[in-house]
C-alpha positions as CSV (number, residue, x, y, z in Angstrom):
1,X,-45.9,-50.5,-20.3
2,X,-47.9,-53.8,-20.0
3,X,-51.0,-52.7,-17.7
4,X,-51.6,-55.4,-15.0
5,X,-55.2,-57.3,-15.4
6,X,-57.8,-56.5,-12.9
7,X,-61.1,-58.2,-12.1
8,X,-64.4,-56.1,-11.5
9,X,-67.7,-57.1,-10.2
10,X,-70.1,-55.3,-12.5
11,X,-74.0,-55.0,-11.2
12,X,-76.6,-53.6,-14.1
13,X,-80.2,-53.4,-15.0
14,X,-81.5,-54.4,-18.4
15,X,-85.3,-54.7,-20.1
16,X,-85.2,-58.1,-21.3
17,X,-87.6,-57.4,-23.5
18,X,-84.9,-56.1,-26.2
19,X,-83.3,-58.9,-25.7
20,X,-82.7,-63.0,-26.6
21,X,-81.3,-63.5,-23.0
22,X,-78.5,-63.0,-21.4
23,X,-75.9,-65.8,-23.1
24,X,-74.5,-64.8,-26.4
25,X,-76.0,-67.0,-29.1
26,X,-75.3,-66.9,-33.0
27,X,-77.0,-64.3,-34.5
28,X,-79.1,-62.8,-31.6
29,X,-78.7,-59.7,-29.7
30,X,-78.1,-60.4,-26.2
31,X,-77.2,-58.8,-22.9
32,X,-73.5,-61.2,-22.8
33,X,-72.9,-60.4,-26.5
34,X,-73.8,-56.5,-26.0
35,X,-71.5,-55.9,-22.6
36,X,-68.7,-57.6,-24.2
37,X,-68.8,-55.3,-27.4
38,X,-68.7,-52.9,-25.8
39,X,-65.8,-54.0,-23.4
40,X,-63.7,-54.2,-26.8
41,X,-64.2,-50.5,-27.5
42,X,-63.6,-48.6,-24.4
43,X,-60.6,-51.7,-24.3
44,X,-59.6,-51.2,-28.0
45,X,-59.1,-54.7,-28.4
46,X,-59.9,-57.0,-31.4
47,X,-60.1,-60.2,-29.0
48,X,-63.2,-61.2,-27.0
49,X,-63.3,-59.9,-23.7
50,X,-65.7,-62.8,-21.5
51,X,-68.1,-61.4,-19.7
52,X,-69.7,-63.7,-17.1
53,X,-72.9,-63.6,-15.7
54,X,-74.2,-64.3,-12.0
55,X,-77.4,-65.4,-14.0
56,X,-78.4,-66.5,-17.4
57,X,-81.6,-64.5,-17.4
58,X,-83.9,-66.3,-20.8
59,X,-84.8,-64.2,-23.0
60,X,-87.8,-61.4,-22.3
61,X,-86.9,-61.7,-18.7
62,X,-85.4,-58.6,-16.8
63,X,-82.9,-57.7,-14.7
64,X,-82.7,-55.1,-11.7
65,X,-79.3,-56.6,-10.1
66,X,-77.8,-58.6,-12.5
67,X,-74.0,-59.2,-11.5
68,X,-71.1,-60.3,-13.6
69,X,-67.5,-59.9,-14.0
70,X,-64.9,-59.4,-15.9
71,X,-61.1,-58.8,-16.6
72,X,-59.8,-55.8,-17.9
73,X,-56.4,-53.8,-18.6
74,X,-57.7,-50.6,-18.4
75,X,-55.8,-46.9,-17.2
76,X,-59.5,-46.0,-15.2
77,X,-60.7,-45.9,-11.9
78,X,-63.8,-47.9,-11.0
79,X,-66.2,-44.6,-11.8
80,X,-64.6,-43.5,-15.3
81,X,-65.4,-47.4,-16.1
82,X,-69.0,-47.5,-14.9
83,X,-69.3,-43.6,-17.1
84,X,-67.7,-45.6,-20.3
85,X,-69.9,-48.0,-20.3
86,X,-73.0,-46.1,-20.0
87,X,-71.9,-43.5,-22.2
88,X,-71.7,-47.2,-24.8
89,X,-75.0,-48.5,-23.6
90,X,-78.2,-48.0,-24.5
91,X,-81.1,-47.0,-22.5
92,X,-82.7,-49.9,-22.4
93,X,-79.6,-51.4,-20.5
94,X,-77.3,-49.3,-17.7
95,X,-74.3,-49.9,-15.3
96,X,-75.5,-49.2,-11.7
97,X,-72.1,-49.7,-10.2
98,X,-68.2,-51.4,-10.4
99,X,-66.1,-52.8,-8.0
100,X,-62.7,-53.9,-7.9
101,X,-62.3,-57.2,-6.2
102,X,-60.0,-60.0,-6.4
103,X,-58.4,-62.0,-8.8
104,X,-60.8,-65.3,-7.6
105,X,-63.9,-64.0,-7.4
106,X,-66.8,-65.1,-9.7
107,X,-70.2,-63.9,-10.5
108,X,-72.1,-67.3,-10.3
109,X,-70.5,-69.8,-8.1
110,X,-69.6,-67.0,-5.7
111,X,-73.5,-65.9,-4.9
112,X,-74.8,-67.3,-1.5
113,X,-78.5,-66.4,-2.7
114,X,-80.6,-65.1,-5.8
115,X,-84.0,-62.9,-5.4
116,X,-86.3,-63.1,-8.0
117,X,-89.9,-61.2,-8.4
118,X,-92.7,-62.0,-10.7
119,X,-95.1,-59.2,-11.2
120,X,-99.1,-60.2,-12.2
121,X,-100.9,-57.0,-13.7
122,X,-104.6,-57.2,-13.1
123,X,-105.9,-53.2,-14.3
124,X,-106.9,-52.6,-17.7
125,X,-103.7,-50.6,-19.0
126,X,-101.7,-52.3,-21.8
127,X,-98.6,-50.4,-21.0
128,X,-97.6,-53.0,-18.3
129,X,-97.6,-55.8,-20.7
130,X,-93.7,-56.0,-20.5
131,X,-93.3,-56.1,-17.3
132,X,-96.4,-58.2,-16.1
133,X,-98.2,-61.0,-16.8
134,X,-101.5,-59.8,-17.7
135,X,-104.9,-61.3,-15.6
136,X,-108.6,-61.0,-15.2
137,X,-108.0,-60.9,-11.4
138,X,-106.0,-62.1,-8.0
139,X,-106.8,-63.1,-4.4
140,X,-103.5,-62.8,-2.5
141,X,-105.1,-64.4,0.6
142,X,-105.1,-67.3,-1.8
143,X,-101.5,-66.9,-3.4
144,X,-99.8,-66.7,-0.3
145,X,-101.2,-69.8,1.4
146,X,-100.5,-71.6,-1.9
147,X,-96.4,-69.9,-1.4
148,X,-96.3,-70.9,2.3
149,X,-95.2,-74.6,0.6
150,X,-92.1,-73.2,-1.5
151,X,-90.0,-72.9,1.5
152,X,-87.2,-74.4,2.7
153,X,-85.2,-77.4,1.1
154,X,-87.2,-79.1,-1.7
155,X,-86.5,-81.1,-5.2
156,X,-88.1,-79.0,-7.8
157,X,-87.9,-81.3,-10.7
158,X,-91.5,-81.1,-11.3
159,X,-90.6,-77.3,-11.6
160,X,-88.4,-77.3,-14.0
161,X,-87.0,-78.0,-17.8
162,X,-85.7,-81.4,-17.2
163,X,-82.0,-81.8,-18.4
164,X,-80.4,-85.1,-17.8
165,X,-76.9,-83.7,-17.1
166,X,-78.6,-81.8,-14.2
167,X,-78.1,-84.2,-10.6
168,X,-79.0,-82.1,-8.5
169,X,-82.4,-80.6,-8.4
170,X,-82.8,-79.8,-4.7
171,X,-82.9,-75.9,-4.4
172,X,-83.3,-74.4,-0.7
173,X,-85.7,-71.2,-0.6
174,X,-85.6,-69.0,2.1
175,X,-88.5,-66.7,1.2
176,X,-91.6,-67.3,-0.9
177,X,-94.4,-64.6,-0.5
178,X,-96.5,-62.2,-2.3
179,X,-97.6,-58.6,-2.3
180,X,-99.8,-56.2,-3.4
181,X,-99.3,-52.4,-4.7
182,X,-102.8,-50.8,-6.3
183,X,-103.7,-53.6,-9.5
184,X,-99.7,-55.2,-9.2
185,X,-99.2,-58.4,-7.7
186,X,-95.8,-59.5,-6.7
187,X,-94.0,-62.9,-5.5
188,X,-91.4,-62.6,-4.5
189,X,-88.7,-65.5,-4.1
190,X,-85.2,-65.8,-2.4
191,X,-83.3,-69.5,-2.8
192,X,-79.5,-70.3,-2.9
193,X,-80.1,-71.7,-6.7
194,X,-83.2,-71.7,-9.0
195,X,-83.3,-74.3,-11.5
196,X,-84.2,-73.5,-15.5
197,X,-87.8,-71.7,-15.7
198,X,-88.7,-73.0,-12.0
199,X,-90.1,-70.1,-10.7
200,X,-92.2,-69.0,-14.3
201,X,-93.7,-72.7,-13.4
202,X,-94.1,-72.1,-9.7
203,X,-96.1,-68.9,-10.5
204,X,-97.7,-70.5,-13.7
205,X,-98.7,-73.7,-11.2
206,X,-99.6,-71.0,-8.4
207,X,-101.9,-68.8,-11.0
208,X,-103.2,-72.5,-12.3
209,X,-104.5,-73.6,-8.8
210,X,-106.4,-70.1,-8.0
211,X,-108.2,-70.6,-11.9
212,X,-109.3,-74.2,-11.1
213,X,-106.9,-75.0,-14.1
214,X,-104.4,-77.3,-11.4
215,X,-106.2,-78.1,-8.0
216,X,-104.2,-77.5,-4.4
217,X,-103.4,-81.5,-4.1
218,X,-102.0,-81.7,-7.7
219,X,-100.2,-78.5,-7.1
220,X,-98.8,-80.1,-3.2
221,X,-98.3,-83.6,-4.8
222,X,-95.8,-81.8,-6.9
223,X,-93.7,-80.3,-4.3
224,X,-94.0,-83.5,-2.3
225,X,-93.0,-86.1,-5.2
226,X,-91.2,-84.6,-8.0
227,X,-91.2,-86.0,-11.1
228,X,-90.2,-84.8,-14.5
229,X,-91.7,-83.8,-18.1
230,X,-94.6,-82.7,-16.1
231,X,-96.8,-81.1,-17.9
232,X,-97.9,-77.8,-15.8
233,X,-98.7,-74.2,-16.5
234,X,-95.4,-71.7,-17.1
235,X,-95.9,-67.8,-16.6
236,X,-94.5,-65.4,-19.5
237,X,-91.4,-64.2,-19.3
238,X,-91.3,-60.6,-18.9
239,X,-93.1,-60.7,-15.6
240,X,-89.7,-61.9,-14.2
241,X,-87.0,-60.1,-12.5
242,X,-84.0,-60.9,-11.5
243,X,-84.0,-58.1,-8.3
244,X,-80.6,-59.3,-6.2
245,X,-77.8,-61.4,-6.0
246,X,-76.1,-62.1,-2.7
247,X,-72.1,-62.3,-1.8
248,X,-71.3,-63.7,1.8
């Protein structure tokens, strides 16, 4: 007997650092390719099973709430799932949790709101190096005056990889702030959209202005008149998270 299809909303953690990003590319491992193998083989299907993602995390960058979704003819609850695919995982990537929900739904257009962290390391330990960027030191005093003026509706072309297909560059952020735990400094940022590598060149612009590397009125001129190809700072990668996605 035909088994009816069913959409799931999966959510999952991953350590980017294994990883070429999120979408599947020709010859690289990547967090789309991997789920979607491994779909086939608790399926046991030979076609491809589409996986799609709430974000398209780059590679090197991690995830902590990552959402996506899928459809899938399958004879198991919504826990025997979630124990398939971690028992087809590896550590370095884990289900935290699936949901059955309606035929419509959809990762990415679906999501009222993202939330991002960046972590900044600034103790002598190498073991942070993939999951910080590493630096001689930090005011956050500083950094979150500097934040204070990534709020609310604003164009970030100056903030991001310009694409001429791309319209629309207007993002609305509802919280920009950091915060600080021992030698670990965290921003943390919460928009409806993000564009492609805004926030490593919001924190990269951020970190620029506190080394005398970008001053405050270059760094404010940017935010108030966008422009692109600008040619600014970018953080690493792996000090970015991808901590939340929001559903209304």
């Amino acid at each position: 007997m035909l088994i009816p299809s069913q959409r799931y909303k999966i959510t999952l953690k991953y350590d980017g650092s294994y990883f070429s990003g999120w979408q599947v590319q020709k010859s690289q491992y990547t967090v789309q390719g991997l789920l979607e193998n491994v779909f086939k083989k608790i399926s046991k299907v030979s076609k491809r099973i589409i996986v799609y993602g709430s974000s398209r995390t780059d590679a090197g960058v991690h995830a902590y709430g990552q959402v996506a979704h899928v459809d899938l003819n399958l004879k198991l609850n919504n826990l025997k799932i979630k124990d398939a695919l971690n028992g087809n995982l590896p550590w370095y990537c884990r289900v935290s949790d699936v949901v059955s929900v309606k035929p419509n739904f959809n990762a990415r257009y679906d999501a009222s709101s993202r939330e991002y962290i960046y972590q900044c390391y600034t103790g002598e330990s190498f073991l942070y190096h993939n999951q910080s960027w590493l630096l001689p030191k930090l005011d956050m005093k500083f950094l979150n005056k500097l934040s204070e003026n990534i709020k609310g509706k604003i164009d970030f072309l100056s903030f991001s990889k310009f694409r001429k297909d791309l319209k629309n560059t207007e993002c609305n952020v509802y919280e920009s702030f950091w915060t600080q735990k021992g030698e670990t400094y965290t921003f943390h940022i919460k928009a409806n959209r993000f564009l492609h590598h805004m926030i490593r060149y919001i924190v990269g612009s951020m970190i620029g202005v506190y080394q005398n590397r970008l001053s405050k009125k270059e760094f404010i001129l940017l935010i108030n008149k966008p422009r692109k190809n600008v040619t600014i700072l970018k953080a690493p990668p792996q000090g970015l998270i991808l901590h939340k996605v929001n559903y209304d």
